[in-house]
C-alpha positions as CSV (number, residue, x, y, z in Angstrom):
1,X,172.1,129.9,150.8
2,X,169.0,128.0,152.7
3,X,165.6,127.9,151.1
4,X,162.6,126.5,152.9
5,X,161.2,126.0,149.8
6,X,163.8,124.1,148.2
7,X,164.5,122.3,151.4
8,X,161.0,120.9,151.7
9,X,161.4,119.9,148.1
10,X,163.7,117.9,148.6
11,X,162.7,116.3,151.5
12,X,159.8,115.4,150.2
13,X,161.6,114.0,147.4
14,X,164.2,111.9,149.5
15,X,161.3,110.6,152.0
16,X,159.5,109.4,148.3
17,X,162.6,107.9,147.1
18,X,163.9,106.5,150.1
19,X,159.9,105.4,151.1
20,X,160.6,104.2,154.6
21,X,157.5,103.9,155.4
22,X,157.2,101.4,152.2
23,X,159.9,99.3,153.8
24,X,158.0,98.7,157.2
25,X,156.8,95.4,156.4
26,X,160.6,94.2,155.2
27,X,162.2,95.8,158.6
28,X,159.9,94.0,160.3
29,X,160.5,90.6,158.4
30,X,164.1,91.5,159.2
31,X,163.6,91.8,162.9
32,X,162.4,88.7,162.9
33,X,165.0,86.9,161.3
34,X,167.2,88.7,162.8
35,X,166.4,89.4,166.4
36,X,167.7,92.9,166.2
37,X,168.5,95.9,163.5
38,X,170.9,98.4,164.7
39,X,169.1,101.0,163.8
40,X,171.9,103.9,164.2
41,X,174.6,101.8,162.2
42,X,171.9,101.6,159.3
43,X,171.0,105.2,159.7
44,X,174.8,106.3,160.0
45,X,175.5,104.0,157.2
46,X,173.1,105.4,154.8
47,X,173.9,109.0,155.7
48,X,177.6,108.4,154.5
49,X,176.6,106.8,151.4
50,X,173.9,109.8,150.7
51,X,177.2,112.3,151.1
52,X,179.7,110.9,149.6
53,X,177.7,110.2,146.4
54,X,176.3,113.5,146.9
55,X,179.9,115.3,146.2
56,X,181.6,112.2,144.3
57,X,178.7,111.8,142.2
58,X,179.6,114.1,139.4
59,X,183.1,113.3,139.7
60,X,182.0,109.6,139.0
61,X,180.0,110.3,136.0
62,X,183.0,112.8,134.6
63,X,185.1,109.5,135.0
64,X,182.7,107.9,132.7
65,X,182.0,110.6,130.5
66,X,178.5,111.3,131.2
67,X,176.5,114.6,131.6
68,X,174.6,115.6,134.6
69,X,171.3,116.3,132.3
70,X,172.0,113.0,131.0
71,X,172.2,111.7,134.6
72,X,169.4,113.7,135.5
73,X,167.3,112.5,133.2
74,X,168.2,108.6,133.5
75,X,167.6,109.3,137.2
76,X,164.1,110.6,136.4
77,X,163.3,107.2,134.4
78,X,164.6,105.8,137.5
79,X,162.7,107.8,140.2
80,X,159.4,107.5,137.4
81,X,159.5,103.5,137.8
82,X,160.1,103.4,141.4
83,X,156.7,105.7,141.3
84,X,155.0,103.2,139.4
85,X,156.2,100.8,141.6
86,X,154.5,102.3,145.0
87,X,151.1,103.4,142.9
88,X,150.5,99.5,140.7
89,X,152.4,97.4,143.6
90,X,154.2,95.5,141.5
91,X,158.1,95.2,141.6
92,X,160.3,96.0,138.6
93,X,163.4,96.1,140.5
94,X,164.3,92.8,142.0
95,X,166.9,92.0,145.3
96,X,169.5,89.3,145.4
97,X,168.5,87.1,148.0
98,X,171.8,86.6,149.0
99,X,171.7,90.5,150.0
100,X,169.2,89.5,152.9
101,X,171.7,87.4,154.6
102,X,172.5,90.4,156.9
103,X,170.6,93.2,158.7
104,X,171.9,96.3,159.4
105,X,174.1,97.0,156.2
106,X,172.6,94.5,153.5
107,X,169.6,95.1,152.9
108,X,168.5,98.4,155.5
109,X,171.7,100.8,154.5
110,X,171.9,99.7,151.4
111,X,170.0,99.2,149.1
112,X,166.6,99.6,151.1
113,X,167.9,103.4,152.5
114,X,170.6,104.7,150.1
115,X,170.3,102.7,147.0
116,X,170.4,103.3,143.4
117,X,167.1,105.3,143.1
118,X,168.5,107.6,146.2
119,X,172.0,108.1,144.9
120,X,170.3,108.7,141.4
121,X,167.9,110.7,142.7
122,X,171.0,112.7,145.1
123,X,172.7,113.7,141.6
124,X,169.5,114.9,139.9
125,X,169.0,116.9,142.6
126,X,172.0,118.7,142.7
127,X,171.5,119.6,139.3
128,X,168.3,121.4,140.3
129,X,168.8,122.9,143.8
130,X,171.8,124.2,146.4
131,X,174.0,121.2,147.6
132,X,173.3,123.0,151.3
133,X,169.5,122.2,151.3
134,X,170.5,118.9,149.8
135,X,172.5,118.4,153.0
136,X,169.3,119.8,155.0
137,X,166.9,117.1,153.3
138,X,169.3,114.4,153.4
139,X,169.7,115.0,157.5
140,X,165.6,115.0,157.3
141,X,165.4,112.1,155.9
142,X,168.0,110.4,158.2
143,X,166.2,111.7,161.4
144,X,163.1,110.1,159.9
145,X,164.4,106.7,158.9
146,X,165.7,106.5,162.6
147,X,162.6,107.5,163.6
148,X,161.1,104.9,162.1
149,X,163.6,101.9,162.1
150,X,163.2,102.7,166.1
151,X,159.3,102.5,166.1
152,X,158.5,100.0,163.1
153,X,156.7,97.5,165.8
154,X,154.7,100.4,167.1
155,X,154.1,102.2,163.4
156,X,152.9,98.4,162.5
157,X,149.7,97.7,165.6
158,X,149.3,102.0,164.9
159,X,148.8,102.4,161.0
160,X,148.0,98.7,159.3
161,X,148.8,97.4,156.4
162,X,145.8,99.2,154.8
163,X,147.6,102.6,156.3
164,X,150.9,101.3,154.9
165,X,149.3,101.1,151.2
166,X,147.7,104.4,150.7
167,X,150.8,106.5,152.4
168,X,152.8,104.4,149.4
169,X,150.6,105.3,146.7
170,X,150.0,108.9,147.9
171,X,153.9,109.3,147.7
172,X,154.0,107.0,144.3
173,X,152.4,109.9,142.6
174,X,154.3,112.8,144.1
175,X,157.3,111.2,143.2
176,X,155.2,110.8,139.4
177,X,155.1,114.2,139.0
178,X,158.3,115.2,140.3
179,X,160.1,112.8,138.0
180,X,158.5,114.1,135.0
181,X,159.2,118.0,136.0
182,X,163.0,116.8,136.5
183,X,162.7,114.7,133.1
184,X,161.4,117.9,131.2
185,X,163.6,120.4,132.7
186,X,166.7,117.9,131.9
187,X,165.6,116.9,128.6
188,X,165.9,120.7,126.3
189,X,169.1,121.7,128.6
């Protein structure tokens, strides 16, 4: 049923995917804007999105007649790029302005928290491990996010920019190598 192993996994995929830590400087812009993030709506938010995709997910796809290796593997290109995107700093996937218009929902929820590299990320996952240590890592990952949404202004004076930048590229790579292990083990099934 639980496995430590597969638990830390996939935390440690979720917290690469999700890359919280990545997002500091936007929840900070945000704050500012803004005045204030609720940070348990956005955490909440998220959760509920992680879930439901997590058991709707395949469901979805069957509706559009896709595989899960397929998936998987479309999700690995996915998690691959947002890799690329943490190790070169440069952006290949671009936000509608428009979706910075409000805080807490647009953009933290979604798609900063549960967006398409999570949910992708939530159904290549489940191809590859138990949907209960999913459930485990998800609930990681939320405790962190809220962790940090509360303490962004304090993570900010503590780590620096320069602290900021290595933690992304340090998780850029694991999620590297995890996306090409899910790639390969999708890509004979």
């Amino acid at each position: 049923m639980f496995n430590f192993k597969e638990i830390i996994s996939v935390s440690l995929i979720l917290f690469s995917v999700i890359d919280i830590l990545g997002s500091v400087p936007i929840i900070i812009d945000l704050r500012k804007k803004f005045g204030h993030v609720q940070s348990e709506k956005a955490t909440i938010v998220s959760g509920v999105i992680m879930v439901i995709f997590l058991f709707l997910g395949e469901s979805i796809l069957n509706l559009f007649g896709i595989d899960i290796n397929s998936f998987a593997i479309a999700g690995a290109i996915v998690m691959f790029l947002l890799g690329m995107e943490m190790i070169l700093g440069r952006q290949f996937f671009r936000s509608d302005p428009e979706e910075m218009k409000s805080a807490s929902i647009v953009p933290l929820a979604f798609p900063l928290i549960a967006g398409a590299g999570t949910m992708t990320t939530l159904v290549s996952l489940k191809a590859e491990f138990s949907t209960y240590n999913i459930l485990v890592g998800i609930a990681v990952n939320l405790i962190f996010v809220y962790l940090v949404l509360k303490t962004c202004g304090w993570l900010e004076r503590k780590i620096g920019t320069a602290g900021f930048n290595i933690l992304r590229k340090v998780f850029g790579i694991v999620l590297l190598a995890i996306a090409i292990k899910i790639f390969k083990n999708h890509l004979l099934a």
